[in-house]
N, C-alpha and C positions, 0 to 999 in steps of 0.2 A: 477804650472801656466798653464792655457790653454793660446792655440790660439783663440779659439773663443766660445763663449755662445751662443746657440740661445733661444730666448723667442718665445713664442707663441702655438699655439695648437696642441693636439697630439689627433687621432681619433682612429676608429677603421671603414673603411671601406669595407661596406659588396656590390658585385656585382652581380645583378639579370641580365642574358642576357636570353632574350625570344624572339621567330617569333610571341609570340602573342602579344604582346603591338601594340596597335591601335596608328596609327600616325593620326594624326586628325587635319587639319586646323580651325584657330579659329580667331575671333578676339577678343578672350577672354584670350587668351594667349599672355601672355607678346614679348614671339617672333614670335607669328602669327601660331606656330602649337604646338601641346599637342602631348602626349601620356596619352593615355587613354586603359580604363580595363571595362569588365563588371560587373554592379554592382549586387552583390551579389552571384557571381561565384566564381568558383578556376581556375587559372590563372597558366598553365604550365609554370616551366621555364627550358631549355635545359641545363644550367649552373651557378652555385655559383661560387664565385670567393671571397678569405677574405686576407686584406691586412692593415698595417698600414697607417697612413694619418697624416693629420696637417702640417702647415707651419712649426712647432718647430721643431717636430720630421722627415720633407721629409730633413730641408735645414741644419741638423747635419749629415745625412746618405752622403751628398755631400761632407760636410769638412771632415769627417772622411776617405772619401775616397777617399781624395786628399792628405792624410796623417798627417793632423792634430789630435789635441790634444784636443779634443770637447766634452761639456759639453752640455746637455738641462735640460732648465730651465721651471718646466709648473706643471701643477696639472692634475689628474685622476682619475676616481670617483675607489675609496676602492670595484671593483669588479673584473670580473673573465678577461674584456677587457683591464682593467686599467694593471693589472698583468702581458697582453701575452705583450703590450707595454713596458712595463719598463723589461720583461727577453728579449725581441727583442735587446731593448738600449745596453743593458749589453751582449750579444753575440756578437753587430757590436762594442765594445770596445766603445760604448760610455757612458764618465759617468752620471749615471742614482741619484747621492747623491744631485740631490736639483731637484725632483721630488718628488711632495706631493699626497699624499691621502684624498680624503674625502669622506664621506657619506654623504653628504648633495644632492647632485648629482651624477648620473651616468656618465662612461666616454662618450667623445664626441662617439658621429657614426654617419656615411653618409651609405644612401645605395642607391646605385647608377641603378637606370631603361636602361639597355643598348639593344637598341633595332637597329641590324642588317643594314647598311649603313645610321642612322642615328645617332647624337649626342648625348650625353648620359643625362639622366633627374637625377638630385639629392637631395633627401629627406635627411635633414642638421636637427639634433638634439645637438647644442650647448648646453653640461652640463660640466662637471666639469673644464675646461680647463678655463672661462670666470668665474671659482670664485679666480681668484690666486689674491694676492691683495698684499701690500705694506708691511704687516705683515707677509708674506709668503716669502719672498725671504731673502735670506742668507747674506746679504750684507757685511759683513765680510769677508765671504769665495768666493764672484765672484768677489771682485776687483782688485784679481791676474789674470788677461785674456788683451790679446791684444786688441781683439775685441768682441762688441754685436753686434750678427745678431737679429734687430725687426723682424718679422713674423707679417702677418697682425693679429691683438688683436679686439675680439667683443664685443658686451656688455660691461659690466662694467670694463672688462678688458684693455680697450681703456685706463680708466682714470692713467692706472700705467705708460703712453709712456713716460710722461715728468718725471716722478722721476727715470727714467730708463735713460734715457738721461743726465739728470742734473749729477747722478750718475758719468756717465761715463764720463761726461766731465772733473768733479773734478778728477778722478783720471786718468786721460790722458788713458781713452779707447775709441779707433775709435768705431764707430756707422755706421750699415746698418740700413738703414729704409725704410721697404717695406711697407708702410701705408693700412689698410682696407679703408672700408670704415668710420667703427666708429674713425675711428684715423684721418682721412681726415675730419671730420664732427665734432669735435672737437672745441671748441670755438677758434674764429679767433686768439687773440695775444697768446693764447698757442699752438697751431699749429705754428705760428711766430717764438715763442722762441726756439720749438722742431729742427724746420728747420734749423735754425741758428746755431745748435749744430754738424749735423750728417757730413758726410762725403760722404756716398752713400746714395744716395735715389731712391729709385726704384718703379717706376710705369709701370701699362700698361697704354695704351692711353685713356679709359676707366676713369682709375683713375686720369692721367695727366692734364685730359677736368676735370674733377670736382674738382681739386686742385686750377687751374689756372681762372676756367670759362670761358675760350676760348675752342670753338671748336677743338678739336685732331687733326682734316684736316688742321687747320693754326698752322701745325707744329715750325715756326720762332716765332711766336708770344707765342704759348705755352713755347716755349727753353728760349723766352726773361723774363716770367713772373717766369717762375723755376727758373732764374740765378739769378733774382733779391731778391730771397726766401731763397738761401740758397747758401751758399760758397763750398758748398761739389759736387761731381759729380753728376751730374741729368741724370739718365735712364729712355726712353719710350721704352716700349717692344710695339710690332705690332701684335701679333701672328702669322699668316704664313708669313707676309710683310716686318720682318726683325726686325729691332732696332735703334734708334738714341740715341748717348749719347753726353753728353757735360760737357767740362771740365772746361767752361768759355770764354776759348778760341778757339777752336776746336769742331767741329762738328763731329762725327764719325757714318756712316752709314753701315750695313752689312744687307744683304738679309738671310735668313733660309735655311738651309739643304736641305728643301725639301724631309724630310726619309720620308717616308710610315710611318702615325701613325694610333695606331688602339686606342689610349687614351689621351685624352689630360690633367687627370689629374697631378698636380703638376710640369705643363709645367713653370708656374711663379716661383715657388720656386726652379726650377732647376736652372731656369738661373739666378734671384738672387745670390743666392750659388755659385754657377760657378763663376759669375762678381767677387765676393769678395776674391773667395780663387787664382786666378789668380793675384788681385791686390795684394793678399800677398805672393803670388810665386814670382809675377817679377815686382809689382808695374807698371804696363804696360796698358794699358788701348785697345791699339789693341788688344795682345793677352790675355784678361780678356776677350773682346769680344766673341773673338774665342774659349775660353774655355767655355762659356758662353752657346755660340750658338749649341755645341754639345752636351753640358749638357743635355740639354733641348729637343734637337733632337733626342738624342738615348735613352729620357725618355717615349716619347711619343712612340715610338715602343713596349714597353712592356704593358702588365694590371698593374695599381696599379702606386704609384707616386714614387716607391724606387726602383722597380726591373730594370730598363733600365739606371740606373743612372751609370756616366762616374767613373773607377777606375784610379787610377794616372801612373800605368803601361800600361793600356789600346792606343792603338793608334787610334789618331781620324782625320779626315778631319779638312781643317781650311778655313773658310769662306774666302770672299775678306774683307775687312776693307777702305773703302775712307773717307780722312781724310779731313775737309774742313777747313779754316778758318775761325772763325765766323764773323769776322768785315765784312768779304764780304758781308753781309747782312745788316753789323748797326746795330743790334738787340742784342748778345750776347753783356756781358758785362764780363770783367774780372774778376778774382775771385786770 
């Protein structure tokens, strides 16, 4: 029996950090500035940097090393990337038996433009991880597990959340669910019935405004429209701003570490994974917080989304936690 399954994508990310990428203001750029390269040149770069990726496989490296008994569940393209991921799985003790291959597609890769005090640009090749499908999963063999951690699922992979959910409800397995965007965009009363199912749900603010369609900044009003969604715990991450979560009742706020990061990837899946393997330490929603928040903080000081990640002997800082009533606003609703 495991503690916990995660679904969702496993990559292979490759890091180019260069003084030559052109930083270039644009309003042609989605965030108002570019990196940019000359066209038809070679393009020094001072550092490679190769590391594994994906929600599936960042948010097992976290349970496994909080001392559970963790399984990922996902697909890889039948090549030489797909291979160094599944011997990775299989060295950190995680088991790698409902991990599939195909040749229809290559494994996922990101390769990541890191160009020197600016934030990092990312080139996303979604292939074999967004073919796993309904016929693909072991369902026999994963409904001895306490829990599924969802990872955000793209493409067509979106359509597997609800039979993954339905699943687990029939055989009494808690559900995390860190929603993409294609899982958030998902026809409204199937997103409905998904929501109604899970336990955690975890957003950034980002995703919370496009769940709810209320603005991120009318934080009461997003908390009221989340509680009304789903019976289960609602988390909004902030990025450096901290976190609110809500338990129906209680409102729970914590500010960030504040560590010196040189990476922000796999900073959502940290704290994800943190939230959940805390609530199954001590059922505790403060300190799921605080495990949470240094998951996430001592991720971000390392390259790459597993290297900086918290070990369960490890000692770490602990955030403050203020706990508020919700009625004091009128807005939460009991759960």
């Amino acid at each position: 029996m495991f503690d916990v399954i995660t679904f969702g994508s496993a990559t292979r990310d490759i890091y180019l950090k260069s003084k030559k990428f052109l930083s270039l203001p644009g309003e042609k750029f989605v965030t108002g500035e570019g990196i940019c390269l000359a066209l038809g040149t070679k393009t020094e770069v001072e550092d490679i940097l190769f590391f594994s990726g994906g929600g599936g496989t960042n948010t097992a490296v976290t349970f496994k090393n909080q001392g559970f008994k963790v399984a990922y569940c996902g697909m890889v393209g039948n090549d030489f990337f797909g291979n160094l991921i599944i011997e990775e799985l299989k060295k950190l003790k995680i088991d790698a038996d409902f991990v599939l291959r195909t040749k229809i597609k290559p494994t996922n890769l990101s390769v990541f433009l890191a160009y020197p005090g600016k934030d990092r640009t990312i080139l996303v090749y979604r292939g074999a991880s967004d073919l796993l499908s309904k016929k693909d999963i072991p369902w026999a063999e994963i409904k001895n597990t306490h829990w599924f951690y969802l990872a955000p699922f793209s493409g067509k992979l979106a359509d597997l959340t609800q039979e993954l959910v339905d699943f687990a409800k029939k055989n009494k397995i808690k559900v995390a669910f860190n929603p993409g965007y294609n899982q958030l965009t998902l026809p409204k009363k199937i997103l409905e019935r998904i929501l109604n199912k899970i336990d955690i749900l975890i957003l950034n603010r980002e995703e919370a405004s496009l769940l709810t369609k209320i603005p991120y900044q009318k934080e009461k009003e997003v908390f009221k429209k989340i509680d009304e969604m789903t019976k289960g715990i609602a988390i909004m991450t902030k990025g450096g701003e901290g976190v609110v979560v809500s338990d129906g009742n209680y409102l729970y706020r914590a500010a960030s570490l504040k560590l010196k990061g040189v990476d922000g990837t796999g900073a959502g899946d940290a704290f994800g994974s943190g939230f959940v393997s805390g609530m199954i330490q001590k059922n505790n929603i403060v300190f799921s917080i605080q495990l949470a928040m240094a998951n996430s903080g001592y991720a971000i000081t390392k390259w790459g989304a597993k290297e900086g990640l918290l070990t369960k002997s490890q000692k770490w800082p602990k955030v403050k936690v203020v706990k508020e009533k919700c009625s004091y606003y009128g807005l939460c609703l009991p759960k």
